[in-house]
DRENRO-770044 format. One line per 5 residues: number of its first residue (from 1); their letters; for each residue x, y, z of C-alpha. Coordinates in nm, 4 decimals, always signed. Layout:
BEGIN
NUM	a	X:Y:Z  ... .
END
This chain:
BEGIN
1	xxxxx	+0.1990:+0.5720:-0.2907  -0.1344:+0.4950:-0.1226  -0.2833:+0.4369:-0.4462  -0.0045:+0.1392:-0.5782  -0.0375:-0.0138:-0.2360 .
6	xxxxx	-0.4662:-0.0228:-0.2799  -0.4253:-0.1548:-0.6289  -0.2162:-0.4412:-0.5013  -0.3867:-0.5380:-0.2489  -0.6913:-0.5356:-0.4585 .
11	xxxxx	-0.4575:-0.7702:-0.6590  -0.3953:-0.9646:-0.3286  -0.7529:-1.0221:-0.2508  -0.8761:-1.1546:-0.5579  -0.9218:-1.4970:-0.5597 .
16	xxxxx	-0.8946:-1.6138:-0.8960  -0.5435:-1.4867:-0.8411  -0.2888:-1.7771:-0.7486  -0.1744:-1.8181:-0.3957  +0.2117:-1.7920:-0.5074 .
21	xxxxx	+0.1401:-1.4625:-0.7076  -0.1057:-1.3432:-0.3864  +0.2409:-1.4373:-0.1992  +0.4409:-1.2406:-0.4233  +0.2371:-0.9096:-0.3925 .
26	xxxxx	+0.1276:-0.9486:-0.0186  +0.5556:-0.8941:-0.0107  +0.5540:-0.6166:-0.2533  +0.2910:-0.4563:-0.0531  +0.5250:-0.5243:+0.2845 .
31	xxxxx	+0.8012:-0.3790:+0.1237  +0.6063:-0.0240:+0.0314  +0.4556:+0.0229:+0.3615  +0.7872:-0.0456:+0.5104  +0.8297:+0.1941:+0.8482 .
36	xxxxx	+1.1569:+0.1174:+0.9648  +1.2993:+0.4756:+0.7923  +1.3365:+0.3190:+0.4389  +1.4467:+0.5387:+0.2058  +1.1353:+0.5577:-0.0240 .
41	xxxxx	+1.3721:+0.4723:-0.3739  +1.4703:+0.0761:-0.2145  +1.1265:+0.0557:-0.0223  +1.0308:+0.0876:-0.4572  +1.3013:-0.0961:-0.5484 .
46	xxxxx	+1.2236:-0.3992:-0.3306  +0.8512:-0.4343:-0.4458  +1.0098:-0.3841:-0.8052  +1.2090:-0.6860:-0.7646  +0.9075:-0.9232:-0.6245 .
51	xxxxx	+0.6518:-0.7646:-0.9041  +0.9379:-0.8454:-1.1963  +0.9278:-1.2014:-1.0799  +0.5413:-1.2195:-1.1471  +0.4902:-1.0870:-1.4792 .
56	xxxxx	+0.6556:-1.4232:-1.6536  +0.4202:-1.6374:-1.4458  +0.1858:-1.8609:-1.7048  -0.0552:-1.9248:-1.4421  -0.1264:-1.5637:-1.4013 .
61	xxxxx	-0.4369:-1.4486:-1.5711  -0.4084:-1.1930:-1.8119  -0.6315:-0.9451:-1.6542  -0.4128:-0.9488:-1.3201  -0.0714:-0.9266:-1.5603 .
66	xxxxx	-0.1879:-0.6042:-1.7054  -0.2353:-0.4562:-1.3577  +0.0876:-0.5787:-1.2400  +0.2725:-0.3715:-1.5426  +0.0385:-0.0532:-1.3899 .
71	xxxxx	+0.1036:-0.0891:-1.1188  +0.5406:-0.1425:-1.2376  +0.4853:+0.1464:-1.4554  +0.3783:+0.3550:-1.1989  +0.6299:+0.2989:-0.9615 .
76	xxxx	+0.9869:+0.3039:-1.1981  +0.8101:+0.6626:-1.2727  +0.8228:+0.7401:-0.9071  +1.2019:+0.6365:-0.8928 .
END
């Protein structure tokens, strides 16, 4: 899990990234690290939902849309 949450927040501080889709993951990332005894499966589920949102953004550059669907793909196989 350590490794998704450094990939998006390598996502998060890029700044050719837009702020909305910085917004976006900086919530993902909230959602993973998530220490009120989430069950792991919605803590996933939760930045799933905010990362779907993101990948039909056209301001997103493609670079940072193929991490996003890493970073996807790696969690649904965690689920």
């Amino acid at each position: 899990m350590e490794n998704i949450i450094e990939n998006l927040k390598t996502i998060e501080q890029d700044t050719t990234v837009p702020r909305n889709v910085r917004s976006k993951i900086k919530s993902a990332i909230l959602a993973l690290e998530d220490q009120n005894g989430t069950a792991e499966k919605v803590k996933i589920d939760r930045a799933l939902q905010e990362l779907d949102d993101l990948s039909d953004d056209p301001n997103l550059p493609s670079y940072t849309r193929t991490q996003i669907w890493n970073v996807v793909s790696t969690l649904e196989s965690k689920e």
